[in-house]
LOTIMI-93962 format. One record per residue: residue in one letter; x, y, z of N, C-alpha, C in turn. Coordinates in steps of 0.001 Angstrom, whole numbers, plus 500000, padded with zeros to 6 digits. Layout:
aXYZXYZXYZ ...
***
This chain:
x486342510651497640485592509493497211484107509829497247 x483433509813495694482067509864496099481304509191497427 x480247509720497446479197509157498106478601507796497719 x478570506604498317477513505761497719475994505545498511 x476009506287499596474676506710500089474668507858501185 x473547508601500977473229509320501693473789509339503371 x474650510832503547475570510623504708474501510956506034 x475292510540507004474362510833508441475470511270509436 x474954512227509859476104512269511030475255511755512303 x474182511113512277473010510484513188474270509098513814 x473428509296514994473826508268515842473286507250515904 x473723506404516096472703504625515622472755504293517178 x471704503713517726471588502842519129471707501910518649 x472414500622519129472760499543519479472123498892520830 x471265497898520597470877497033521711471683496710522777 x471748496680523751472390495977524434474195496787524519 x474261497699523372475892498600523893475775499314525070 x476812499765525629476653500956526358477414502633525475 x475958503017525927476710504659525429476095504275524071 x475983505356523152475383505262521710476797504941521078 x476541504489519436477590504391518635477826505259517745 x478064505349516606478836506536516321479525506225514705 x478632505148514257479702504479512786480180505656512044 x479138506990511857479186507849510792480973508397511371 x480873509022512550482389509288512562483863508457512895 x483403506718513341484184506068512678484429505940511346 x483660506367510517484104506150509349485102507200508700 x484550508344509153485289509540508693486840509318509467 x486665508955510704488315508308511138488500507676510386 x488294506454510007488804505013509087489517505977507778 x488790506751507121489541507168505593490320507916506188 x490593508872507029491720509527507536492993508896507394 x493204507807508155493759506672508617494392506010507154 x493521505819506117493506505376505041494368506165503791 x494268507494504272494664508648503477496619508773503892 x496235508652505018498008508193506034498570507406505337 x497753506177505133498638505261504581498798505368503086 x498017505711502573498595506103500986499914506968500857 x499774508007501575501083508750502330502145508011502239 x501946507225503337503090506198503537503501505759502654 x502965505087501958503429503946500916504193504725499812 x503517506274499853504681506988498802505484507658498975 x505662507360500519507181508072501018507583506878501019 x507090505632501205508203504399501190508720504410499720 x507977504604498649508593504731497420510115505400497219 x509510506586498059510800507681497799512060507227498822 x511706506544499643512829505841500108513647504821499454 x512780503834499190513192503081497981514150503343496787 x513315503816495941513858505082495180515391505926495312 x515386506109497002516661506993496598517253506353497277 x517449504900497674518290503916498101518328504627499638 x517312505023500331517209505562501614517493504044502626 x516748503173502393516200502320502940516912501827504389 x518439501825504178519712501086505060520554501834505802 x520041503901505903520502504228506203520391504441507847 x519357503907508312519191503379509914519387502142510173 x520171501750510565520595500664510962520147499956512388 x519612500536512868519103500243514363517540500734514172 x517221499863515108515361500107515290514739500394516451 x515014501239517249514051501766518168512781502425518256 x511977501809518567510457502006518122510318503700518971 x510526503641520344510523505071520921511682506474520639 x512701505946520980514121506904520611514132507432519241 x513757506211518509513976506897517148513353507423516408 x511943508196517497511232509249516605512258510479516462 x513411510404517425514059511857517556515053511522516313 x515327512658515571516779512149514419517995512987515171 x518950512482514500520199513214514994519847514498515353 x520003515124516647519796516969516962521084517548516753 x522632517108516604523942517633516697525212517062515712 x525770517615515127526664517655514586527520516171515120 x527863516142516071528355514419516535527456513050516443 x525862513429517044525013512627517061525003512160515128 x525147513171514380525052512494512719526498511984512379 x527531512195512799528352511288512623528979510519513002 x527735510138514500527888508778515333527058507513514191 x526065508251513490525068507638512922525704506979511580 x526451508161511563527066507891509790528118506632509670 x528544507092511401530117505653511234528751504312511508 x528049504060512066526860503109511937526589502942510285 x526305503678509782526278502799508197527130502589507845 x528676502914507744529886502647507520530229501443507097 x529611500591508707530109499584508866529243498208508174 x528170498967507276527157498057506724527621497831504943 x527200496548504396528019495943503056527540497021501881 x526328497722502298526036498792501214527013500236501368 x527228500480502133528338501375502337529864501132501579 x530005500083502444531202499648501684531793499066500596 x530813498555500080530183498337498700529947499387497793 x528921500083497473528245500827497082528537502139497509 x527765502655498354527592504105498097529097504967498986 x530391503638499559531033504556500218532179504806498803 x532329503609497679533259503895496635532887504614495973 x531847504745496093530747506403495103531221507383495867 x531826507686497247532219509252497519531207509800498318 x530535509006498971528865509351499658530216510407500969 x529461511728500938530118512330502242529029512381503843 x528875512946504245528012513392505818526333514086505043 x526848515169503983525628515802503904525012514792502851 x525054514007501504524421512932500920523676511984501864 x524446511440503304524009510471504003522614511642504878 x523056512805504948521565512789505840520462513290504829 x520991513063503520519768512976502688518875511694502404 x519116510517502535519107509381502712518295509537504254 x518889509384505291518486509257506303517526510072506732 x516915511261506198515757511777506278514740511235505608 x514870510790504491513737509912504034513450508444504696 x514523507827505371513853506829505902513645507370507680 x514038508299508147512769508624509064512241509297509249 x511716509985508059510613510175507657509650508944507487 x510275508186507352509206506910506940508864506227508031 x509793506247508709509605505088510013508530506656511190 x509071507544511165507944508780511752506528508506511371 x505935508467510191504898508488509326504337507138509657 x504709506235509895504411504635510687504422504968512152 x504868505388512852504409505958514019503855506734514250 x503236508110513415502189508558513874500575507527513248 x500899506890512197499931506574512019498969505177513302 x500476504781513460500188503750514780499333504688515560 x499858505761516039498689506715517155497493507136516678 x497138507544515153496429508144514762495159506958514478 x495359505628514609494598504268514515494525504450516169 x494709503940517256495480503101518084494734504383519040 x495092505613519319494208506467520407492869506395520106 x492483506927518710490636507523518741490376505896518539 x491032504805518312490125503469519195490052503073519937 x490674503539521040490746503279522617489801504232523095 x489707505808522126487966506576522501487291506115522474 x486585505586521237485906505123520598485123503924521766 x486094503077522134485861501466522845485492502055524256 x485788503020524793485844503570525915484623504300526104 x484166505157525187483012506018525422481710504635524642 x482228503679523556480569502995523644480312503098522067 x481469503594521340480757504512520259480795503342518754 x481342502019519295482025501267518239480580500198517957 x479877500452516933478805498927516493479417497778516506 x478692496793517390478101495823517567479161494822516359 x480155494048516570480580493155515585481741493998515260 x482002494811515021483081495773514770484860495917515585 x484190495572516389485580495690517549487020494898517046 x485941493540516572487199492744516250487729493100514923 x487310493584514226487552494108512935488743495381512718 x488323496134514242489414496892513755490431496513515152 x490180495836515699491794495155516668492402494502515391 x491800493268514600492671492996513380493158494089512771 x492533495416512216493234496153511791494740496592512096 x494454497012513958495332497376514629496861496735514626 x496509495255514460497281494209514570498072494310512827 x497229494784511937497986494346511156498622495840510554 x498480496830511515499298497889511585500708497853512201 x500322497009513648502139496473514138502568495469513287 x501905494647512540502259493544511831503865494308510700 x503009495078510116503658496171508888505228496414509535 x504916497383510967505985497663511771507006496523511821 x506671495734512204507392494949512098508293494276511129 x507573493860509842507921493231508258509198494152508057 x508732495813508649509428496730507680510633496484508113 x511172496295509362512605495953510407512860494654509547 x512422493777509657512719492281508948513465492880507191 x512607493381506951513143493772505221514299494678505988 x514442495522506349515704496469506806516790495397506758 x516592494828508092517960493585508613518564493034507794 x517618492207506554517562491649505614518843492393504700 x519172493540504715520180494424504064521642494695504511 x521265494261506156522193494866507088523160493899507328 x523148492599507100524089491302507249524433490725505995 x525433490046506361525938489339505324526420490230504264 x526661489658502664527208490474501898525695491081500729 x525047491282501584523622492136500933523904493803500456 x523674493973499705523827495736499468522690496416499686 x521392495758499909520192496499499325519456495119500063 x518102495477500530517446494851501178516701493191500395 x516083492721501016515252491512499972514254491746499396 x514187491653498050513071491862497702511774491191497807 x512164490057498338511128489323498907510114490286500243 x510870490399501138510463491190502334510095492197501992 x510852493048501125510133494690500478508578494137500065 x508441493078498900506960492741498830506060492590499646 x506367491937500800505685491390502086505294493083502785 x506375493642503000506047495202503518505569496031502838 x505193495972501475504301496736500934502883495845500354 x502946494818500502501729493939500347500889494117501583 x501595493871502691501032493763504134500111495646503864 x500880496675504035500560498280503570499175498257503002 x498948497369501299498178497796501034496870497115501154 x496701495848501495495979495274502212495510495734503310 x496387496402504387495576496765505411494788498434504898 x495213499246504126494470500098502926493186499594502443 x492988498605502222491604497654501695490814497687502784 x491170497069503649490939496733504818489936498516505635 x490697499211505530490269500404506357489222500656505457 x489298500965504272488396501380503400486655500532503077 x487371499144503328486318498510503311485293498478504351 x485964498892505589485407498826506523484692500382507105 x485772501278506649484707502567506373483652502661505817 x483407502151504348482390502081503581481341501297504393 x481825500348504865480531499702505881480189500012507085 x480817501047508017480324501684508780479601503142508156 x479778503890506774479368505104506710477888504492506020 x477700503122505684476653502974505392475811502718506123 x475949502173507598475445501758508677474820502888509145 x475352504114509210475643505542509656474356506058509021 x473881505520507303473101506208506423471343505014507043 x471947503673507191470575502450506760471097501947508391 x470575502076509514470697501150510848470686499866510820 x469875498949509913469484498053509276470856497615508310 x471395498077507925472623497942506549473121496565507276 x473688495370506267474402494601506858475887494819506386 x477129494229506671478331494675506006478119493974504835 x479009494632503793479190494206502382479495492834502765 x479146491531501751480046490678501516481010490761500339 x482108489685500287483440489544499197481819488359498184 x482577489124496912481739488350495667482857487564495006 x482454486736493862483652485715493142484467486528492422 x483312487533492354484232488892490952485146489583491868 x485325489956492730486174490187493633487649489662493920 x487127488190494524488108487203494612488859487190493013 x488369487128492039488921486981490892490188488289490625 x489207489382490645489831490456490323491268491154491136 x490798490507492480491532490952493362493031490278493246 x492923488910493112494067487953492830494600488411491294 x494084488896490397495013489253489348495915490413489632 x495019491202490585495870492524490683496903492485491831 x496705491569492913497680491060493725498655490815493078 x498613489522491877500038489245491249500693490883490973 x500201491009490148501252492843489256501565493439490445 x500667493623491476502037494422492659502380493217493159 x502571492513493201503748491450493612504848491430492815 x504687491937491226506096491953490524505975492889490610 x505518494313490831505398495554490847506507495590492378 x506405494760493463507255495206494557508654494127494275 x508902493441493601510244493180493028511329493466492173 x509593493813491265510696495075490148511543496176491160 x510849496421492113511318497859492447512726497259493742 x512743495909494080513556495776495586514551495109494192 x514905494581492887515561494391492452516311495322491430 x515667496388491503515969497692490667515469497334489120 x514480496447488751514702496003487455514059496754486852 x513489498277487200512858498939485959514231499497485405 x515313499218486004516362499792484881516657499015483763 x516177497602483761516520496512482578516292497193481198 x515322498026481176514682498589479882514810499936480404 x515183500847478939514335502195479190513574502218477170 x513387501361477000512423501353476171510919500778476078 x510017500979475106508793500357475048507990500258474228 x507723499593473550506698498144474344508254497133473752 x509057497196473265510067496339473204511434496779474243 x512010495378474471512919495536475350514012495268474893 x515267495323474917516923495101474089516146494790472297 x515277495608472085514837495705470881514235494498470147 x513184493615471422512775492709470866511346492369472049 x510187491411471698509606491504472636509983490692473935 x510253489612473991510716488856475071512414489648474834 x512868489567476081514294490035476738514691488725476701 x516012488814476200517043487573477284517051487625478581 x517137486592479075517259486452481043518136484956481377 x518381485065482413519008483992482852518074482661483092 x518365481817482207517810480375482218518631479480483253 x519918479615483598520433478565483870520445477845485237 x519073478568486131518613477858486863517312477688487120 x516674477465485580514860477442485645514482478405485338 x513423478286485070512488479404484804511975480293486006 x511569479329486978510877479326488451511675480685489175 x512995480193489171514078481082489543514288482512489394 x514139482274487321514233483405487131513215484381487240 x511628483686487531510513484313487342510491485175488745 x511038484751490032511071485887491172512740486295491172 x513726486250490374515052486585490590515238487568489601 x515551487036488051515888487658487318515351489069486816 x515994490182486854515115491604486754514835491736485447 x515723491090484497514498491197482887513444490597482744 x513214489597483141512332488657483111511286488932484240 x511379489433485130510354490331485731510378491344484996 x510665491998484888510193493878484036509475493483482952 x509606492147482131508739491860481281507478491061481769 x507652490336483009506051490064482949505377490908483925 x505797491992484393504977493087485239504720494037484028 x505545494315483144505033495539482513503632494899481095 x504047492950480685502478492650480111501869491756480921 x501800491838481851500823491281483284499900492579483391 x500431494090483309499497494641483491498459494468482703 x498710494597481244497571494100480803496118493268480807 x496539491936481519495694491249482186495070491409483091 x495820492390483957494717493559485191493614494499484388 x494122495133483453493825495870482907491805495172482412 x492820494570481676490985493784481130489945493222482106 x490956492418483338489597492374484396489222493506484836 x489802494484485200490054495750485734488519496317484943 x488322496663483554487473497345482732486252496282483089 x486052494593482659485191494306483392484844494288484584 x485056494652485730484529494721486644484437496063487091 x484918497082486303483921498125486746482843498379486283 x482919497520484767481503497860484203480215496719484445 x480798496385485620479755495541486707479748496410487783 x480556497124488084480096498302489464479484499397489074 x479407499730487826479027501005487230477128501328487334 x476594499922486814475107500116487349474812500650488975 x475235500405489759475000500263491509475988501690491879 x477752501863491414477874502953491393479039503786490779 x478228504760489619478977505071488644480476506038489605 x480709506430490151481671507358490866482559506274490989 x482449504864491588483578503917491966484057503516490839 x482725503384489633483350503022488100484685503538487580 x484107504883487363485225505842487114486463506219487747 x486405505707489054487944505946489684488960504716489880 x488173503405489351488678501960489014489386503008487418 x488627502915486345489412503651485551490170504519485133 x489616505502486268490958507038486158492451506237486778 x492010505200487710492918504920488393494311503898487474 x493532503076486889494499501899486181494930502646484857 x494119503495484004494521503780483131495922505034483886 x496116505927484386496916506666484933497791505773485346 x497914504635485950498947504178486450499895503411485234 x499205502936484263499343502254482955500392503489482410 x499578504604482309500839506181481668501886505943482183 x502039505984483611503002506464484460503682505464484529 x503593503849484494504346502880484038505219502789483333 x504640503598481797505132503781480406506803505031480643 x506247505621480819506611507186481447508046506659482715 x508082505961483501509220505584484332509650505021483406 x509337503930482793510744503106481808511460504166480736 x510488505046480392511525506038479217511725506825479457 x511375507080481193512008508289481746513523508049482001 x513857506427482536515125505930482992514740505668484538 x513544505484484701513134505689485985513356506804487156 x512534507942486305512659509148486998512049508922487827 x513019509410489487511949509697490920510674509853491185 x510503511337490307509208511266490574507695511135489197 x508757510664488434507429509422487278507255508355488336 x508682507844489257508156506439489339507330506794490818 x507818507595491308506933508219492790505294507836492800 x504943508902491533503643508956491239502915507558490762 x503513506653490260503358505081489779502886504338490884 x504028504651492158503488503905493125502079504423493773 x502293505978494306501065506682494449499740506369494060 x499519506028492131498232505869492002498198504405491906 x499206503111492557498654502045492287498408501850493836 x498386502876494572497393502357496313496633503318495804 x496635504323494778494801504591495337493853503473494444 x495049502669492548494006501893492476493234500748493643 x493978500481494557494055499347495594492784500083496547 x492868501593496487491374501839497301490108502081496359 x490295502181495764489176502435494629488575501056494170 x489432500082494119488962498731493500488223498046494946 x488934499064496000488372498229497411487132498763497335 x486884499984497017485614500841496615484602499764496005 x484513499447494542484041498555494012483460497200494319 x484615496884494978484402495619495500483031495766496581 x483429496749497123482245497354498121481306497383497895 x480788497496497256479622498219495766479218496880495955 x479863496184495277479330494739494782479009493798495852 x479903493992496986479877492862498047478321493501498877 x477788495355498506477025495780499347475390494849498730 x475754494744497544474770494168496890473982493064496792 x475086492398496798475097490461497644474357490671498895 x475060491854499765474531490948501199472733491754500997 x472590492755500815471308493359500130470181492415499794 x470791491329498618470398490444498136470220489073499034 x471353488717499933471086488124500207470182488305501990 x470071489550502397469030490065503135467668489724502618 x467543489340500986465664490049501067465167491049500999 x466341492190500600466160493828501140466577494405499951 x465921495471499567465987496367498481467475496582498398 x467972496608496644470052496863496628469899498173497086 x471193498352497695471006500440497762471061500613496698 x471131501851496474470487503132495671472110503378494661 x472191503478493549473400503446492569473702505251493511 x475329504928493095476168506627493598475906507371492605 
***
């Protein structure tokens, strides 16, 4: 990520802290942290993806960093999915044997691993950090919310699991899959935003944090909706409805199920989602171009990666439906729509740095 001002590895005094602070290398932690979770979110894909999701059935936050070490321990594990409705359903009349299941089960802990180191990799250097003095003034609570909405995630993700594991479910809710990857990339915003306002603190002692602008709020809520059908399409499997494009069963609107509302079908039915996520993007798209070419004066680097970002994800959109939803077309789909989610957090940055600038009395910073 470009620069949007001049870096410092200088130490800022704080009135009244103990011990000096240290924003410049909180910040360089914060994108670390940030970089994890993009990680994450595209190994959660690939879990997703390869119907990993149900193959742990139990949740132990400590034990289950270890995976099966022995030949019995994996087919203590295996008679544990056995006994779950996707098994017996699904993947056990498909012929699923021992070695398929620990293909599955490496990707989801892999996933649930990758959420626990990142818990440590947040969660220790801020207990340094708070301990040696090094955290500015107003900050603390900012990243305990963070912290919080790192176990928050942990948590959602067990809720969406369970959600699979009872009753006659095959496959988790897609409701909860949204919530666990909404919660993900929000707290992604979140780190980033808050990096950017400590590495600027780091550059101007004086800097106040960015504020949120209307263009923000605006922009932000359009692009919220599309990954909101963006995480249903995917917990309802509905990029398989189509493998054509820009028409679907060879027409522009799809048939879908009416016969319990529209309302219904608008979070149920998977044609009728695949069609308004795949021209919903559009409507991102156009706020998307205006508002970078409102960040572009203050800073051209965030401009351009709002656009490398949406237009690439727009390809790769195209590219999963006529791939048939190839793994890794749709891998990469999810991939660049959290880095659009940091890049637009970028922007937003830009803009919110400007406001408070402005509304300081104080010269805007300096364009990237």
């Amino acid at each position: 990520m470009a620069s949007l001002s001049p870096s410092s590895s200088a130490t800022v005094s704080v009135p009244g802290s103990m011990g000096r602070t240290r924003p410049g290398a909180l910040a360089i932690w914060l994108f670390v942290v940030a970089a994890l979770v993009v990680v994450m979110v595209t190994v959660g894909g690939i879990t997703r993806l390869t119907e990993s999701g149900l193959s742990i059935t139990e949740w132990k936050p400590i034990t289950g960093a270890i995976p099966p070490l022995s030949e019995a321990d994996w087919r203590a594990e295996f008679e544990l999915y056995k006994q779950i409705p996707e098994y017996r359903q699904v993947t056990g009349p498909a012929g699923m044997d021992l070695a398929a299941f620990k293909f599955i089960y490496f990707w989801e802990w892999a996933h649930r691993f990758l959420g626990r180191v990142i818990g440590l990799a947040f969660a220790l250097p801020l207990a340094w950090f708070w301990i040696r003095g090094a955290i500015p003034a107003g900050y603390k609570p900012r990243l305990v919310a963070l912290l919080a909405l790192g176990g928050l995630q942990g948590a959602f993700g067990w809720f969406m699991v369970r959600s699979g594991l009872s009753g006659e479910m095959t496959d988790v809710s897609h409701f909860w899959l949204s919530i666990h990857l909404l919660t993900a990339l929000f707290t992604l915003t979140g780190l980033v935003w808050t990096a950017l306002d400590l590495r600027r603190l780091a550059a101007v002692p004086s800097a106040r944090p960015a504020r949120l602008t209307r263009a923000t709020i605006v922009v932000g809520a359009i692009v919220f909706v599309q990954l909101l059908l963006g995480a249903w399409v995917a917990g309802l499997d509905a990029g398989h409805a189509s493998d054509s494009w820009p028409l679907m069963q060879g027409q522009l609107v799809p048939e879908y199920d009416t016969s319990r509302g529209f309302w219904w079908a608008a979070t149920h039915d998977p044609f009728l989602l695949h069609f308004l996520h795949r021209w919903w993007a559009w409507v991102a798209v156009v706020a998307l171009v205006l508002f970078a070419r409102r960040v572009k004066p203050f800073a051209r680097g965030a401009s351009v990666a709002i656009h490398v970002a949406f237009g690439t994800m727009i390809l790769l959109g195209i590219g999963t439906v006529l791939s048939g939803v190839e793994l890794w077309v749709a891998v990469a789909h999810q991939l660049v729509g959290a880095l659009l989610v940091a890049s637009l957090a970028w922007g937003a940055h830009v803009l919110g740095r400007v406001r408070a600038a402005t509304a300081a009395r104080i010269p805007a910073p300096a364009a990237a």
